[in-house]
N, C-alpha and C positions, 0 to 999 in steps of 0.2 A: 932249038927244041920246039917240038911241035905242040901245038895249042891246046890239044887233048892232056898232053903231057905236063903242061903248063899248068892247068885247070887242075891236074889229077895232084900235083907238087905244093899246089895255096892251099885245096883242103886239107892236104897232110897236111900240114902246117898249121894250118887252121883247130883242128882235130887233137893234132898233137897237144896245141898249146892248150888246148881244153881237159887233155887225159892230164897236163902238167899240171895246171890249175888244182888241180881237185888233190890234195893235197891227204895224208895218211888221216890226220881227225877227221876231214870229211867223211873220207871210208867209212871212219869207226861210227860216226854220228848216222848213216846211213843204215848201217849197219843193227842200227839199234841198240849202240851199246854205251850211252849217255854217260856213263863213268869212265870208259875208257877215253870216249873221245873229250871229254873234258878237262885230261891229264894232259891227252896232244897239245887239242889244241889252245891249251894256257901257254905250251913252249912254242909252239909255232909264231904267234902272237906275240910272243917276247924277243923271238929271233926275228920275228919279221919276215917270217914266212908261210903265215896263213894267207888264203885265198881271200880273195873279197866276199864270201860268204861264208869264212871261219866266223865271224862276229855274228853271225844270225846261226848259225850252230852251235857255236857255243852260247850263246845265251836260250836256245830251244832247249839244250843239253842239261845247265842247269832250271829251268821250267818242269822237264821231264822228273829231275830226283826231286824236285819239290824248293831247291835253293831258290826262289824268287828275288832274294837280293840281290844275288852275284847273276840271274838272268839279265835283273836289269842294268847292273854297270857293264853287262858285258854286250847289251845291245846300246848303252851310252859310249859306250867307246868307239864299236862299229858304226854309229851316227859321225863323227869326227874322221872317219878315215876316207876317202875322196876313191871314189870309185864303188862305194859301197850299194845297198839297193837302202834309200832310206825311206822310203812309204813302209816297207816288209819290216825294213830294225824300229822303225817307231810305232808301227801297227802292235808288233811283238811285244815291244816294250811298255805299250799300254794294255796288254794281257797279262802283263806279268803283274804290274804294280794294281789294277784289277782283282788279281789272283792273291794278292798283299791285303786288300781291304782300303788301299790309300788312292780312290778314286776321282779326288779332283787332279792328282797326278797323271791317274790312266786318262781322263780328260784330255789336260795337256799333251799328251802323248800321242792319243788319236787327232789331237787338232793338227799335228804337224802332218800327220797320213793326208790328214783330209787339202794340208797346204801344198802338199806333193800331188795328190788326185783329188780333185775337187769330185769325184764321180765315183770314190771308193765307197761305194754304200758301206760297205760291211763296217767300217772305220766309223761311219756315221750312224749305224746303228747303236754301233758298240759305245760310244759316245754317249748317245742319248742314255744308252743303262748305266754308264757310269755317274752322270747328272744326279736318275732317280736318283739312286744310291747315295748321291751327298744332297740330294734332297734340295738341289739345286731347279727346282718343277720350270722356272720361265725358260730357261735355257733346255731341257729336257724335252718339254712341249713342241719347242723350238723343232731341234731334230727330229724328231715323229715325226713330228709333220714332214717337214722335208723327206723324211725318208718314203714316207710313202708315194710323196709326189713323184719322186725320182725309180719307184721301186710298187708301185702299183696293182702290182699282180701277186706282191710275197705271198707265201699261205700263210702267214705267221699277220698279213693287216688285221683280221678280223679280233685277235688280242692284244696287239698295237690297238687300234682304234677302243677295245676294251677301256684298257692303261688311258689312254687319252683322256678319255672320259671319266676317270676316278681323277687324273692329276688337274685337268678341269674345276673337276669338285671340290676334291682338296685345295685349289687356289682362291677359289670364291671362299670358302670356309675358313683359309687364312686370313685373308681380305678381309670379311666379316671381323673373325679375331682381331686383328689388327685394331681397323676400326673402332670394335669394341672399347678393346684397350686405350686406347686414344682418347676417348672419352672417357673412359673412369680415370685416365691418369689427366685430362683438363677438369675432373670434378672434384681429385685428392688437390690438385692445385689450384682450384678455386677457394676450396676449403682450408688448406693451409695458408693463403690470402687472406683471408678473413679470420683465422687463429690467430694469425702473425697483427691482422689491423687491429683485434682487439685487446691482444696481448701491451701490444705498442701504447694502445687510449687507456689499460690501466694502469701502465707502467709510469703515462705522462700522468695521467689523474692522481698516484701514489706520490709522483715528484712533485705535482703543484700542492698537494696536502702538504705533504714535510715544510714547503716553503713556506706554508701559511704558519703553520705550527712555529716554524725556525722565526719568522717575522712575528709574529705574537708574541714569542718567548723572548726576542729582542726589547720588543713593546714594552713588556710587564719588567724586562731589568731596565729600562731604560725612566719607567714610572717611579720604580721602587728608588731608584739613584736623585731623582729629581726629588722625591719624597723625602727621601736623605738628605740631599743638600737643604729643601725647607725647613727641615726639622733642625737641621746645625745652626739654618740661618734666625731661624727663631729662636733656638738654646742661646746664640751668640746675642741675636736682640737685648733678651732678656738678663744675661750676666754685663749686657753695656748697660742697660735701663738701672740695674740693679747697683750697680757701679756706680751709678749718675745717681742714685738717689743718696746711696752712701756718702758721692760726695756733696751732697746738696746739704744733707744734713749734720756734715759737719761745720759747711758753711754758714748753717743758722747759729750755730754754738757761738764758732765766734764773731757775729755779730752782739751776741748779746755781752763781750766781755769789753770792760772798759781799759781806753788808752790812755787817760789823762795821768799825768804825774802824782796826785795824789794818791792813787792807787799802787804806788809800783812801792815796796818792801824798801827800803833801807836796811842795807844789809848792817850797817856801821852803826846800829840803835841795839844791834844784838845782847850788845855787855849788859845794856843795861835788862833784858831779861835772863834774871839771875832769878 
């Protein structure tokens, strides 16, 4: 076979396998017909015979009717499939969750583009708007800047640089805030320091009171019990004293009575007092 011939047989081939490639939902997705091609190529996908750019047409396809959800599981899936173009399904797929309102996602999404092309400006635009958006300003700031280093001539720096300069603003005035706050919450905590130290000095000053109180009132039953026993021990004194005199003085009685035998009665003299 001759070399012309040769030549003219690889790009058939070549060619062919490109017209093979491009499978009926592509058509349809080409075609402009997002609903049709979204019915493809879900079966194509399932049988395992979409193109390696079914997954970025089908998830443009739903983007186009507004499904955002099923956009982005359909450009996550295309991320997983080995052959795919993944800067274009994660670029996409950070438009879509973007187009959701869930933009530290779309973040995420553009960070992988930008790990695929470190030079994909548009990814790192789109980035930085996703940031504003979550109001993420250090990281935002971030890529502005970059961006325009890398991107210099955009017509769009002079409201880039705009934006800069408000997120600028806005970060010293957070700052400021911050700060602010910082100190009125060391001066609510200085002040609840000093509630709490005087709460504490009256609380011990109520507990050393009661103590005194409790030991007084100790004192005074401890006086009145002592008071009590002298007063028994005096009553007791006095029924022994009294006792002692009682018998003292019966003691003197009989002293005065006589023991001699003359005195003592004869009971046996009796008869004769008749």
């Amino acid at each position: 076979m001759k070399k012309a011939q040769v030549l003219f047989f690889v790009l058939f081939l070549v060619f062919s396998g490109f017209m093979w490639a491009e499978t009926q939902g592509d058509k349809l997705f080409k075609q402009n017909k997002p609903r049709e091609a979204i019915a493809q190529l879900e079966k194509e996908i399932a049988s395992e015979k979409a193109s390696t750019d079914g997954y970025n047409y089908l998830g443009l396809a739903y983007f186009q009717t507004g499904d955002f959800k099923n956009s982005v599981a359909a450009f996550a899936k295309g991320l997983k499939v080995s052959g795919t173009n993944k800067k274009i399904l994660s670029f996409n797929q950070g438009n879509s969750y973007y187009a959701m309102g869930d933009y530290i996602s779309a973040a995420n999404a553009y960070s992988l583009t930008i790990s695929a092309d470190p030079f994909y400006t548009q990814a790192l635009l789109n980035r930085a708007n996703s940031y504003l958006m979550a109001k993420k300003y250090d990281e935002c700031i971030e890529d502005y800047e970059k961006y325009l280093v890398l991107e210099p001539n955009d017509p769009q720096r002079p409201q880039i640089e705009e934006i800069l300069a408000l997120l600028r603003k806005q970060k010293q005035r957070l700052a400021e805030e911050a700060e602010r706050k910082a100190q009125e919450e060391a001066k609510r905590a200085e002040e609840e320091r000093k509630f709490q130290e005087e709460l504490a000095r009256q609380e011990k000053e109520e507990r050393e009171r009661k103590e005194r109180e409790r030991q007084e009132q100790l004192r005074r039953e401890e006086e009145r019990r002592l008071e009590e026993e002298r007063r028994l021990a005096e009553e007791a004194e006095k029924r022994r004293k009294l006792m002692e005199d009682v018998a003292n003085s019966l003691n003197s009685d009989s002293e005065n009575m006589s023991s001699g035998s003359g005195d003592i009665i004869d009971y046996e003299q009796e008869s004769e007092l008749e």
